[in-house]
VEXNU-662668 format. One record per residue (C-alpha): x, y, z; residue number from 1. Coordinates in nm, 4 decimals. Layout:
<rs>
+----------+----------+----------+-----+
!       c1 !       c2 !       c3 !   k !
+----------+----------+----------+-----+
!        X !        Y !        Z ! NUM !
...
+----------+----------+----------+-----+
</rs>
This chain:
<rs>
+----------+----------+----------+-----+
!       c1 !       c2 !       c3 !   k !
+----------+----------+----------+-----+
!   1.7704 !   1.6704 !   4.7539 !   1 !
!   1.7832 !   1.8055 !   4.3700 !   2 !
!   1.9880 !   1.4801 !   4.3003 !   3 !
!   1.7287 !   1.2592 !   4.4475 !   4 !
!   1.4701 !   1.3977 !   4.2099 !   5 !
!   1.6526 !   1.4413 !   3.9399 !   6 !
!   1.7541 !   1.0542 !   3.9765 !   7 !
!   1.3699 !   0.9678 !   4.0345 !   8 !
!   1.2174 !   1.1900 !   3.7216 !   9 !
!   1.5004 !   1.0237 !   3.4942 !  10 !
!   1.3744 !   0.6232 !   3.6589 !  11 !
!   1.0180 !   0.7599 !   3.5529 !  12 !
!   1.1164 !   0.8876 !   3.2101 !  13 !
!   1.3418 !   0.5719 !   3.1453 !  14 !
!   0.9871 !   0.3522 !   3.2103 !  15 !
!   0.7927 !   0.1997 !   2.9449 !  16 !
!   0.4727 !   0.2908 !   3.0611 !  17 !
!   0.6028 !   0.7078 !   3.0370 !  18 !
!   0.7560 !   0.6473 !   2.6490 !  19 !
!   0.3840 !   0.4565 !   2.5561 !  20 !
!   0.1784 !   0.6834 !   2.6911 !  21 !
!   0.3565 !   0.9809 !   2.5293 !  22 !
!   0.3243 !   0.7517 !   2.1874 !  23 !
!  -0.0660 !   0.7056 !   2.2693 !  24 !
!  -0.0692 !   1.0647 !   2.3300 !  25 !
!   0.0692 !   1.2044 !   2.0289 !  26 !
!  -0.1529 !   0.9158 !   1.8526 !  27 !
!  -0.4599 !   1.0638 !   1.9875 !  28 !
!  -0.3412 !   1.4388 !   1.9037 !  29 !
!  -0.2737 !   1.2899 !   1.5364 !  30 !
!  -0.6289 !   1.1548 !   1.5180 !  31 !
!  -0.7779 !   1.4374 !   1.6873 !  32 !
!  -0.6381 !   1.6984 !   1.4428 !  33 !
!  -0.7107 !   1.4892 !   1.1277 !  34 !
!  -1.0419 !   1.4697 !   1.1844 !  35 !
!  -1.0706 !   1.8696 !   1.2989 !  36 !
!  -0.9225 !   1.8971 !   0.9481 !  37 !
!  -1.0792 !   1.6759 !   0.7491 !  38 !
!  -1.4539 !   1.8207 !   0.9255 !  39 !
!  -1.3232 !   2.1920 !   0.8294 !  40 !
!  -1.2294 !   2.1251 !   0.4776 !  41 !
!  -1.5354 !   1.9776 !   0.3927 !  42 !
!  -1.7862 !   2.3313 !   0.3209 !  43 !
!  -2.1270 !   2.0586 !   0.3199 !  44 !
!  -2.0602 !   2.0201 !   0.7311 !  45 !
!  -2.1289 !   2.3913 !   0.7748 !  46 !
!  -2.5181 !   2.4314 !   0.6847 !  47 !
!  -2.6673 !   2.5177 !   1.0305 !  48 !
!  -2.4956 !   2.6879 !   1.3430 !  49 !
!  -2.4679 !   2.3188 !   1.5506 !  50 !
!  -2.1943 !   2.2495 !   1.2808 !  51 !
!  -1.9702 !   2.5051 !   1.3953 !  52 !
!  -2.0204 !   2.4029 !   1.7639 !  53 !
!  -1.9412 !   2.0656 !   1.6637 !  54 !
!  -1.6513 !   2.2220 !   1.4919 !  55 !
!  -1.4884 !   2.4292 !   1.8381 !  56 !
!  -1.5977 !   2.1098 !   2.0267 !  57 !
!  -1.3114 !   1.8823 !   1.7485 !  58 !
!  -1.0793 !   2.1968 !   1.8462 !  59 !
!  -1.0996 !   2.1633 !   2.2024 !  60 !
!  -0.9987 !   1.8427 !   2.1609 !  61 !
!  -0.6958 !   1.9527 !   1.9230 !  62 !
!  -0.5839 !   2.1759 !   2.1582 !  63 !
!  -0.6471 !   1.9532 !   2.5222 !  64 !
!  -0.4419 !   1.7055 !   2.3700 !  65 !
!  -0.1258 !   1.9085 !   2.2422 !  66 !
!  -0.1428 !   2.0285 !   2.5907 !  67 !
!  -0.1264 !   1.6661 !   2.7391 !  68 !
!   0.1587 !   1.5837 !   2.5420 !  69 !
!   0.3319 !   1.8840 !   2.6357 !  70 !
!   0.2902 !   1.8679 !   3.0345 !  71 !
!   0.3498 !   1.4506 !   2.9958 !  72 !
!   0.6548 !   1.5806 !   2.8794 !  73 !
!   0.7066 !   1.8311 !   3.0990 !  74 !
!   0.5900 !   1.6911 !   3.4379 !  75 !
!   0.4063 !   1.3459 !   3.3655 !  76 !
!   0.3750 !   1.3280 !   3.7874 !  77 !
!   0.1340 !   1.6348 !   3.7581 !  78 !
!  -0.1089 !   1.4931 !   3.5233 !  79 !
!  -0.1119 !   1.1469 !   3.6448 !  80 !
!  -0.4650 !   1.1652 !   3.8013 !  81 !
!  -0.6410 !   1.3683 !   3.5351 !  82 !
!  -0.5045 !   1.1310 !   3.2401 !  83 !
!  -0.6389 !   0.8862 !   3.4133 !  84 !
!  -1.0032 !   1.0454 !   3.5037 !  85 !
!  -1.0300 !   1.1484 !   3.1257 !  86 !
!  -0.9253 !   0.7981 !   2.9268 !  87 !
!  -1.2131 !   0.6485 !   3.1780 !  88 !
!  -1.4413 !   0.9000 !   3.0506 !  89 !
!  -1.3547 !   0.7984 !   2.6580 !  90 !
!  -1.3393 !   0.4105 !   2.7021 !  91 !
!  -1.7151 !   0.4323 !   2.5782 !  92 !
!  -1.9199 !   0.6166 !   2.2884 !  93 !
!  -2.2568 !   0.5803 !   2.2576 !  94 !
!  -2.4331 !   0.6461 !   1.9335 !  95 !
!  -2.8214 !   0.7631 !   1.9348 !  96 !
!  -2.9330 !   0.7750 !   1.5568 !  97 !
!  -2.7226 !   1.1212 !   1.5037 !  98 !
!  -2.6317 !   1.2235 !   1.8558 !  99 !
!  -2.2957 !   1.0118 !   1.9873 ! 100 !
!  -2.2585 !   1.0468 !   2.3698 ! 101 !
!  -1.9098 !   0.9996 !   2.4618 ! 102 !
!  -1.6384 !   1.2440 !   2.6206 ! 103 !
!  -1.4650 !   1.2107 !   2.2428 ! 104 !
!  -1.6447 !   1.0852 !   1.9949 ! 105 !
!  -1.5135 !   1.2026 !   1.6914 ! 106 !
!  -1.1670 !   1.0391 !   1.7270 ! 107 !
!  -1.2430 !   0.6811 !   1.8490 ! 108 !
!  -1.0130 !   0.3751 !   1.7190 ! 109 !
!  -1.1841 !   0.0083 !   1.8847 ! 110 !
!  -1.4229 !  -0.1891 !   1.8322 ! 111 !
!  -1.8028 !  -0.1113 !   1.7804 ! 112 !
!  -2.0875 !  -0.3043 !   1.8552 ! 113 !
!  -2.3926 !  -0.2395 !   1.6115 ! 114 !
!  -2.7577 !  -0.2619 !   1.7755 ! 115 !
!  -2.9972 !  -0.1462 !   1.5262 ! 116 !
!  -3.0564 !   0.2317 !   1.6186 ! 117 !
!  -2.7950 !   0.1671 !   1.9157 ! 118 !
!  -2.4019 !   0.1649 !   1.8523 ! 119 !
!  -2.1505 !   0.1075 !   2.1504 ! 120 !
!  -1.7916 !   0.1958 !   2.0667 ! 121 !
!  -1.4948 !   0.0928 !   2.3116 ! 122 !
!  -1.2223 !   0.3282 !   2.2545 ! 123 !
!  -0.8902 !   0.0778 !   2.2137 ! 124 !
!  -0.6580 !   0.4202 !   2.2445 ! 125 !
!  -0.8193 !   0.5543 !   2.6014 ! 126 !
!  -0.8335 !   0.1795 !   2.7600 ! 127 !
!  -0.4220 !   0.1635 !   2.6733 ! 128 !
!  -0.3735 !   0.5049 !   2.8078 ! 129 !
!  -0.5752 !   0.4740 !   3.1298 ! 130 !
!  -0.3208 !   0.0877 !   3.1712 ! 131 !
!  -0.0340 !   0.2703 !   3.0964 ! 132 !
!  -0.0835 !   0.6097 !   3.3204 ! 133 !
!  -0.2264 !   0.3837 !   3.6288 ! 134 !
!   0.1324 !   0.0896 !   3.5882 ! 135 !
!   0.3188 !   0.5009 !   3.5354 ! 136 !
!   0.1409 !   0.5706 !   3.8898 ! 137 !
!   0.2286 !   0.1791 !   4.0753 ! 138 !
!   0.6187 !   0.2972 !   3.9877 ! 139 !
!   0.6082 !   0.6206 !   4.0600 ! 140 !
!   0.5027 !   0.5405 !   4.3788 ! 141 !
!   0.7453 !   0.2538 !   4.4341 ! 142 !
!   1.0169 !   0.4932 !   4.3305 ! 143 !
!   0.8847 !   0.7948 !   4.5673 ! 144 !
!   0.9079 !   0.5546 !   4.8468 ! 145 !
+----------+----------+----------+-----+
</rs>
């Protein structure tokens, strides 16, 4: 039985859609820490208390993201449906004059439509995860069968 899932997590790990989301992944960790850094360095950010909230809200995201990549590589069968819950949540940013609604709005690479007082951003990174992890899913499932 150990040889059948041994064979079945190295199919999985062999699959394109395993080595592109851990790519994505580290991508998005990249991103994620940069700007965490870059918003810390800068002393002007820190002139009220929502500024530091803002700041643990970047590090969340720091640190939810070095955990993906480590349990992707770990067990990527475990996180399958809560990879794919949260890229759904960050396929869309809104911006509000100064307030952006969005699961992650600080690290967003895609394209942004501009309406005045209104800005829509479609996160490129999340919509390529969410493909990925869901064609990771169709095979595991072929395989598990």
């Amino acid at each position: 039985m150990t040889e059948v899932n041994t064979t079945r997590e190295s199919m999985t790990k062999e699959s394109k859609s395993y080595k592109a989301n851990v790519i994505l992944l580290l991508v998005s960790l990249v991103f994620s820490a940069a700007t965490f850094i870059l918003y810390a360095i800068d002393k002007s950010n820190f002139d009220h208390v929502l500024s530091f909230v803002k700041l643990g809200y970047m590090f969340f995201f720091v640190a939810l993201y070095a955990y993906l990549v480590r349990q992707w590589v770990k067990n990527p069968e475990s996180l399958v449906k809560g990879l794919l819950w949260l890229s759904l949540f960050q396929i869309a940013t809104i911006k509000l004059g100064e307030w952006n609604l969005g699961l992650n709005p600080f690290s967003v690479i895609g394209v942004s439509l501009d309406l005045g007082s209104v800005s829509i951003t479609i996160n490129v990174i999340a919509i390529a995860i969410l493909g990925f992890t869901w064609r990771y899913k169709q095979r595991f499932k072929l395989i598990k069968t």
